[in-house]
N, C-alpha and C positions, 0 to 999 in steps of 0.2 A: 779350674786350674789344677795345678800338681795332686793337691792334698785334696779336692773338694770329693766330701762324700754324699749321696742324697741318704734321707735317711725314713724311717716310721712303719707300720704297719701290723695288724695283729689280721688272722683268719678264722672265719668261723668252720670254712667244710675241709680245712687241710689239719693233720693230724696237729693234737697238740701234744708240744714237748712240756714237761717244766723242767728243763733245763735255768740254772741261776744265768743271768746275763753280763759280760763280762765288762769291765771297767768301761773298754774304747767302747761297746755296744750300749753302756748306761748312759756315756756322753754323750753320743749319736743323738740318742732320742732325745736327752734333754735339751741339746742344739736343733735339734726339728722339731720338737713339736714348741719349742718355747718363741721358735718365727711362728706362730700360727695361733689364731682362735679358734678353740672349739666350739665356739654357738655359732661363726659364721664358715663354717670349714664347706667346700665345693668340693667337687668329684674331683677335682684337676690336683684341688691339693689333696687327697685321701689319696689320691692314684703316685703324689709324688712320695706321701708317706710310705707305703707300700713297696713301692720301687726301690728307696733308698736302704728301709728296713733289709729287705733280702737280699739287697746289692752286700750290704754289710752281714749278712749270714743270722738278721735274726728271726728266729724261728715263733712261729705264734706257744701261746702258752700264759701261763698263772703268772710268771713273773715281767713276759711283756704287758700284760694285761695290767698288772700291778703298776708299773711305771707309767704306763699310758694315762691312767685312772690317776698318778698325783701330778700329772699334768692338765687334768679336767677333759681327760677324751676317754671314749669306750671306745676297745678294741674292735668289736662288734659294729657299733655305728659304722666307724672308718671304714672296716671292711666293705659292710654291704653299700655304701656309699661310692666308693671304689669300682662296685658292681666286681668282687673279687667271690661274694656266696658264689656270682650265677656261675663263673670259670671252673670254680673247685679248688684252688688253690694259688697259692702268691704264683707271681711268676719267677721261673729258674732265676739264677743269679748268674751273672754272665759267665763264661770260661773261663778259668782258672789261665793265665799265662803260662808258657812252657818257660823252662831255663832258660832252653836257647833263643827264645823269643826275649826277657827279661834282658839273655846279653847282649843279641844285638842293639836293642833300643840304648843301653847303656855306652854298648862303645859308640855310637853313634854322635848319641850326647858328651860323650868324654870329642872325638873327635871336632867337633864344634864349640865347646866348650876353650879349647888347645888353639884353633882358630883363630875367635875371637879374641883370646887373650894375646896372644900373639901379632894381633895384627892394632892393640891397642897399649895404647901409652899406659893403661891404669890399669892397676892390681886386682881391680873389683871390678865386679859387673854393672852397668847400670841397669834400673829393672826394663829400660826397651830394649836391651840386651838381653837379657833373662826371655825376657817375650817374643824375641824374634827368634831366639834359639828355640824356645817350645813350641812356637809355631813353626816349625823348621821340622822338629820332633814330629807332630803331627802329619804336616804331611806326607811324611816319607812315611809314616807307617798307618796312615788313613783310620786318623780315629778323629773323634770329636771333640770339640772345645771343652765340651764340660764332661770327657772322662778324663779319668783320672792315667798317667803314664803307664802307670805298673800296679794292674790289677792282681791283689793278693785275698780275694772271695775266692771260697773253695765249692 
């Protein structure tokens, strides 16, 4: 949906930062890995930790490793479970969006948005309103159910 982020991951063969982690990236993780058990964790979910963590810009390092660990996971395990040692490093984080990419998706949405209201008796959206508009979103600019609108990973 709109807001969903995936999130987790630590590396063992890509540089490590110890950069401190910031508030939304402490949430992240404690929202991912607190869906998950660490004694029965699979490749599928270490690969979604992984994906999410650097979707959201975070970097391996002592204080992801630290967070991970008061969640009952090594960084390390996740990693090489992942099969991210054998790669060498997480994967890139998607493209950053252009301006002008950000505005057309917006006017787009404002023009549907204008639409809909318009063509309905009531002030508010209902959410299969909301859902048919985002699916509306999607298509027109060929993205996936489970990305997020307006990607802001750098």
């Amino acid at each position: 949906m709109i807001n969903s982020i995936n999130s987790n991951m630590s590396i063992p063969a890509q540089p490590r930062t110890d950069k401190n982690l910031t508030e939304d990236q402490q949430l992240l993780i404690s929202e991912t890995l607190s869906e998950l058990d660490a004694e029965s964790l699979n490749e599928e979910d270490a690969q979604s930790i992984i994906a999410a963590f650097s979707e959201a810009g975070v970097q391996p390092g002592a204080a992801l490793e630290k967070a991970m660990s008061d969640f009952g996971f090594d960084a390390k395990t996740v990693g090489e479970l992942a099969n991210v040692a054998d790669k060498g490093s997480m994967p890139p984080p998607p493209p950053k969006q252009s301006t002008e990419e950000i505005s057309s998706i917006v006017d787009y949405l404002t023009e549907l948005l204008d639409e809909k209201l318009a063509t309905s008796s009531e002030s508010v959206l209902s959410d299969e309103d909301k859902q048919s508009i985002l699916t509306q979103v999607f298509e027109k600019f060929g993205m996936d159910d489970d990305e997020s609108i307006i990607n802001t990973s750098a």
